[in-house]
C-alpha positions, 0 to 999 in steps of 0.5 A: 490522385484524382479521387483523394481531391475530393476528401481533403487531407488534414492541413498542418494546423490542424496535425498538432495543438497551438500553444499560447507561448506568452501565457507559458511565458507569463506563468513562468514569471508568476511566482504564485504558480510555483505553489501548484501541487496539483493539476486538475482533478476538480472532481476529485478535489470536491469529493476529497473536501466532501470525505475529510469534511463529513464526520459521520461513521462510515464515511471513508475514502476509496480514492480510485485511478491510476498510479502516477495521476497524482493521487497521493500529492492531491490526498496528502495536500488536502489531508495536511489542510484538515489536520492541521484544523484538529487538535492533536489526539491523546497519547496512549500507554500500556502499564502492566496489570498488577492484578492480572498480568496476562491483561496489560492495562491502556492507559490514555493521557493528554497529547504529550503527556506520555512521555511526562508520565514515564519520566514521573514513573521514572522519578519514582523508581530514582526516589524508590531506590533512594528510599531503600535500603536505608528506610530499613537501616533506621534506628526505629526500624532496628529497635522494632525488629529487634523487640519481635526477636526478643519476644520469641525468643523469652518464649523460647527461653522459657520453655527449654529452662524448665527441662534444663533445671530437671535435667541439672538436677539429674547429673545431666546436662543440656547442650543446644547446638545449631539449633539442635538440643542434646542431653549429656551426663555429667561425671567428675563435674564435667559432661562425660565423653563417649570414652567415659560413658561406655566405661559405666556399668550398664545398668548405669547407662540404662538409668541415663538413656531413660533418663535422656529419653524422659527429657527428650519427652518433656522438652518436646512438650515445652516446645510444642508450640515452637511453630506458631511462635516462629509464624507469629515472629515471622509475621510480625517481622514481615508486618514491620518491614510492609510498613517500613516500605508503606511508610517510604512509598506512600508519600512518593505515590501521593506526589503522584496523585496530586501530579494527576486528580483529574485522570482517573485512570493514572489514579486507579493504577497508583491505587494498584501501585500503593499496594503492589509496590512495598510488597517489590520493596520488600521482595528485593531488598529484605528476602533471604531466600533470594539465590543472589542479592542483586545490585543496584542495576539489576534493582532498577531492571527489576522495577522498570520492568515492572512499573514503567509504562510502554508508550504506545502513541505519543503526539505533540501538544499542537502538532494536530491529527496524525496522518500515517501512510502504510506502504507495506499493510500486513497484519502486523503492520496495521494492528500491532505486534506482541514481541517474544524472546527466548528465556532459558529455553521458553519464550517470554513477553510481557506488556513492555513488548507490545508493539504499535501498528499504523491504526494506533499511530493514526488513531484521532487522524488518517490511515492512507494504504494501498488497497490492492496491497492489502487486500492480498494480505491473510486476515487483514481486510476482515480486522480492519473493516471489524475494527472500523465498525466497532470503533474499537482496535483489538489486538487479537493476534492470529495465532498461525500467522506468528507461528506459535500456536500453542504459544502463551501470550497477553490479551493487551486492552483494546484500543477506542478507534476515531480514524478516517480510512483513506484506500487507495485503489484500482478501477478493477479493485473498486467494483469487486469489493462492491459486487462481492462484500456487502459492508464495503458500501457500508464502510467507504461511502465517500469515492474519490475518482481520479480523471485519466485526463484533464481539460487544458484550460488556463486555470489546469495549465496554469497549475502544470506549469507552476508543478513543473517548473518547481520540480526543475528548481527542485533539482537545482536549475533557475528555471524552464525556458518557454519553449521547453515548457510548450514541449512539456505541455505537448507531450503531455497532450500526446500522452492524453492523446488529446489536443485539449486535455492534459495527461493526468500522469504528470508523474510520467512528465516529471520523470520526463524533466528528471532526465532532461535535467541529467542533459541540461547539467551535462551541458553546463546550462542552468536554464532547461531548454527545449534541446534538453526535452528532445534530447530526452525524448531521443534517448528515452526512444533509443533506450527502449527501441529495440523491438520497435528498430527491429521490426522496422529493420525486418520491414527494411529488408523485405522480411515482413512484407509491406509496400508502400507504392503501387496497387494491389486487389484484396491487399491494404496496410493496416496500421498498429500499435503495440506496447511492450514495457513502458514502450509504445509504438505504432507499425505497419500490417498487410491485411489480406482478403480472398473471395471466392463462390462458396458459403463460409462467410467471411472467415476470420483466419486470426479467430480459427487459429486463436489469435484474435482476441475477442473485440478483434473478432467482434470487428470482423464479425461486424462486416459480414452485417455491413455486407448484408445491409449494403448490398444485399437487400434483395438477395441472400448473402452468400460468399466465401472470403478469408481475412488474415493480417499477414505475418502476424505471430501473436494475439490480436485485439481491438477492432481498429483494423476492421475498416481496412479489413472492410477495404481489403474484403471489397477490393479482392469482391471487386477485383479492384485494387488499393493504393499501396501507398496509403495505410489506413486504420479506423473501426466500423459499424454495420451501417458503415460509418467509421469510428475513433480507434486509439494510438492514432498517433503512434500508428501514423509515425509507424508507416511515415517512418517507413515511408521516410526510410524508404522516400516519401513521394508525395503519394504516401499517407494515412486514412484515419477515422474523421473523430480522430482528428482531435487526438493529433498530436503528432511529432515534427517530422511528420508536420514538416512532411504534410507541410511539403506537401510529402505526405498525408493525412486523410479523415473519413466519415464513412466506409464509402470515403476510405473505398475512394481514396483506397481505390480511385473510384467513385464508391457510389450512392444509391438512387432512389430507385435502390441501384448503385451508378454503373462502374462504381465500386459498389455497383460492382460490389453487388453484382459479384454478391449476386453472381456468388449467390446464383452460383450458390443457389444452382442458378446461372449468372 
């Protein structure tokens, strides 16, 4: 090939990155390298130290990028560094409102005092039940009791006495019987049975029936004031045993309020409790309306349930500001819970069912969630940017959420808010809420940008190789061998698809090492090796090869219709990439062109039928201006041409196949043919220069792999962008090719370049005088552009 001399191929150097394997090597044996828990992100780190740093409202952190760069390991190791400096924030309680019980009351403690407070509650409740009932079996309290009965009872003695006396003087006497007073005549000195006193004559008993209803009259006069006496009894005996159960309470509550004169809130609820308590005293232990006397047990239950206070947060005295990730950030979730039950057919709750969400559990600390998470959750993001702005967390459940609309429920105390937001969050997430909610710029002022890829310098490579050989520890083997380690770094630079910058996706590099480790252990090797790497990498390929094998195959057995020798006019194997699943691969595509006199333009077949996706359009698109620009400056452009990929079924994007479309269009103008034994992929402008396209590595592996199936023949190769030439990181068996001299690699800067090689001519520069050199392709190019246009235009050629 004649031509191809004058492009020199891409020498095997140059195919793949160098590694410095006694720099790997020396990492290896620095022990400081295993603290590595990170690689790169310099940027990141900086706006991370800036976001934890500053104090101001407002500024909390949406951390932006890709799962699997490290995001969470970065945030959590510089989070873990700033909390650490903080001291630990107060413990908060709900106690129940024993003035309004619907608005349970919050209560704030010292760190770790919480817990100290329900044990003195609990203390109390002991004391309590030790007290009662024998502060009520004492002899001072019986005596007392005692007197009151006594005193209404000589009222009442007094005043039944009289009517007695009348009626004795009567012949009558005065039965009191269940409470019930009775009258009854008295005959033979004995009160007179039902027998005897129907015996009597009738004026007799009408004497004792008046006589009985004057009495009856007179004892109701007695005892008008029988009510007033009992309500005076009852509330002097009511008055006695609340200050019996005062007595008994009031020195158990005052312990407790020596226990805590510097907290104001504490005291204002034993105020409440000084007064609430002995009524409860009295209430369980001395009620006799009571259905059934409850045992000890059911007392403790009772007061419990009552008194002792529901720790909402608690924290260790020196364990610093909390950080709280939540993976699943409902409403609930994040805010908090009041829990129901069913009571006799009701549903029931109380400030002892009120339930802690992640923004009280992180509250004096950091709050971590999932941004894209949360934002499709009801009601969420509204609270929490309202609670972030007020400073103040407010348990106000949304009714429809729980399902019980007409529900009763508590309005617990709201909550003062001083937490640090951390989002984590796409690209795409970022910039809507930005476009589309004003008081997010407002609220999340700090942003916190992951890189897709990392410079391999010596400092980022230094951290990867500590990173990863602390994971293969992690995992139970000694160490990683220097060339396992190069292989790592490789793959990592095939993934960024860099020759000098790493993959930020070291979570792809460390799943890598997972399954490498399964090998080495089968092996019974505990030092991982390079041969545990490929083997890796060959079965991860054939786990997850079906379609890339079966596309192959079709090729194989002349299904799909690719050559990759000889030459054909209008034809070029354009080269792709797809990804299915967590699968790339690159495979070969015959791109076709026809051309004839007319005035369609350059049609895109892919376009009319609506497979070709925009940007792909746009590529084609953009050679109808490299036509007008190269050749036809002195004449109208006028052709008719199609474009198609030839036995492609799907959407197409991307405009790395409007150079070899570009290649295709001409030779089928020219009537010259292409080289079928080189493929080429690459982009382009309407001034003819080539641009990088991606997946260049995925895409040369796809037709060698065909070539190599078929026998490479040393013709054989690939035509690529001259900006790609960064982006090489190939596999062996290609570099092993280039090597012999079996197959190769072509960079080209300009359309002129890829018509060369393509086509074994001279693509031919323009004179000063504005001609193209005779029987070159773009002399050629022109003079059939000219012909098309007389022909078009009613001329002759």
């Amino acid at each position: 090939m004649p031509i191809a001399k004058t492009i020199p191929a891409i020498p095997e150097g140059e195919l793949a990155p160098t590694l410095d394997c006694n720099f790997i090597e020396q990492t290896l044996n620095d022990a400081a390298s295993l603290e590595a828990s990170f690689v790169g992100q310099e940027r990141a780190q900086e706006a991370m130290t800036f976001g934890l740093g500053i104090t101001a409202p407002g500024y909390n952190l949406y951390v932006m990028g890709e799962p699997a760069t490290g995001r969470f390991s970065l945030i959590k190791s510089h989070i873990e560094r700033a909390a650490a400096k903080l001291s630990s924030p107060d413990d908060w309680c709900y106690i129940a409102n024993l003035e309004e019980e619907r608005e349970p009351l919050l209560l704030k403690l010292p760190a770790s005092q919480a817990r100290k407070f329900q044990k003195a509650m609990k203390d109390l409740i002991n004391d309590v039940l030790a007290t009662f009932p024998a502060a009520f079996d004492t002899p001072g309290y019986q005596r007392k009791k005692a007197a009151i009965n006594r005193a209404y009872q000589q009222k009442y003695d007094e005043a039944v006495d009289g009517v007695e006396r009348y009626a004795n003087a009567n012949q009558l006497v005065m039965q009191e019987q269940s409470g019930t007073i009775s009258f009854v005549p008295v005959i033979d000195d004995a009160p007179a049975t039902e027998t005897q006193f129907a015996q009597l004559d009738t004026s007799r008993r009408q004497y004792f029936f008046e006589l009985i209803d004057e009495l009856e009259n007179r004892l109701s006069e007695s005892l008008l004031s029988l009510p007033v006496w009992r309500r005076e009894n009852a509330e002097q005996l009511r008055t006695l045993n609340r200050q019996t159960a005062e007595g008994g309470v009031k020195p158990l509550i005052k312990a407790l309020e020596h226990a805590y004169t510097d907290n104001l809130g504490v005291l204002k609820y034993l105020r409440q409790l000084r007064a609430h308590l002995p009524n409860t005293v009295v209430e369980l232990w001395l009620d006799e309306q009571r259905e059934e006397k409850s045992d000890d047990a059911e007392k403790r239950g009772y007061l419990e349930e009552l008194y002792l206070p529901n720790i909402l947060v608690s924290h260790q005295y020196d364990a610093g500001a909390p950080i709280i990730y939540e993976s699943n950030p409902t409403w609930q979730n994040l805010f908090g819970r009041i829990e129901y039950q069913n009571m006799h057919g009701g549903v029931y709750t109380d400030y002892r069912m009120i339930r802690p969400g992640a923004l009280h559990k992180a509250n004096g600390g950091y709050l971590l969630l999932d941004a894209d998470q949360m934002v499709e959750q009801p009601y969420v993001w509204e609270t929490l940017k309202r609670a972030i702005k007020s400073g103040i967390l407010k348990m106000d459940l949304p009714q429809q959420e729980v399902g019980m609309v007409n529900a009763i429920t508590l309005n617990p105390q709201p909550m003062t808010l001083d937490v640090k937001v951390i989002l984590l969050g796409s690209r795409d997430l970022y910039y809507m809420l930005q476009d589309y909610d004003d008081e997010f710029d407002e609220l999340f002022r700090v942003l916190v940008d992951f890189d897709l890829e990392i410079p391999a310098k010596d400092t980022n490579l230094y951290s990867f190789i500590g990173r990863v050989n602390k994971h293969v520890q992690l995992q139970g083997l000694d160490k990683v061998a220097a060339c396992a380690m190069g292989r790592l770094i490789h793959q990592s630079l095939r993934m960024a698809e860099h020759k000098h910058k790493l993959s930020a996706h070291i979570a792809e590099i460390l799943e890598l090492v997972n399954e490498a480790v399964y090998f080495c252990n089968k092996a019974g090797h505990k030092v991982l090796l390079e041969q545990h790497i490929e083997t890796a990498l060959h079965a991860k390929k054939r786990r997850t090869g079906r379609v890339s094998q079966t596309l192959l195959d079709d090729i194989k057995e002349g299904h799909v219709l690719i050559a990759t020798e000889g030459k054909a006019a209008g034809t070029v194997n354009g080269l792709t990439v797809l990804e299915i699943g967590d699968t790339t691969f690159g495979t070969p595509a015959r791109i076709t062109s026809t051309v004839y006199a007319g005035a369609n333009g350059v049609v895109d077949i892919e376009r009319e039928v609506e497979l070709g996706q925009p940007i792909h359009s746009k590529g084609v698109m953009l050679l109808t201006g490299y036509l007008g620009n190269k050749y036809a400056q002195h004449f109208p452009l006028t052709l008719s041409a199609n474009i198609a990929l030839e036995q492609s079924y799907g959407h197409i994007d991307g405009d790395s196949a409007s150079l070899g479309e570009l290649v295709a269009l001409i030779s089928a103008l020219t009537e010259i043919p292409a080289l079928q034994s080189l493929a080429i992929t690459g982009s382009i402008n309407q001034y003819g220069e080539v641009q990088a396209v991606g997946g260049v590595n995925e895409k040369i592996e796809g037709f060698f792999d065909l070539c190599q199936h078929r026998g490479l023949t040393g013709e054989q190769g690939v035509v690529i962008p001259y900006s790609n030439k960064v982006n090489l990181v190939l596999d062996n068996a290609v570099i092993d090719a280039v090597s012999r001299g079996q197959f190769h690699i072509y960079p080209v800067k300009t359309v002129d370049e890829a018509l060369s090689l393509l086509m074994q001519q001279e693509a031919g520069a323009l004179s000063s005088r504005g001609r193209y050199p005779k029987n070159t392709i773009n002399y050629q190019a022109v003079n059939r552009l000219y012909n098309i246009a007389l022909i078009v235009n009613g001329g002759e050629e």
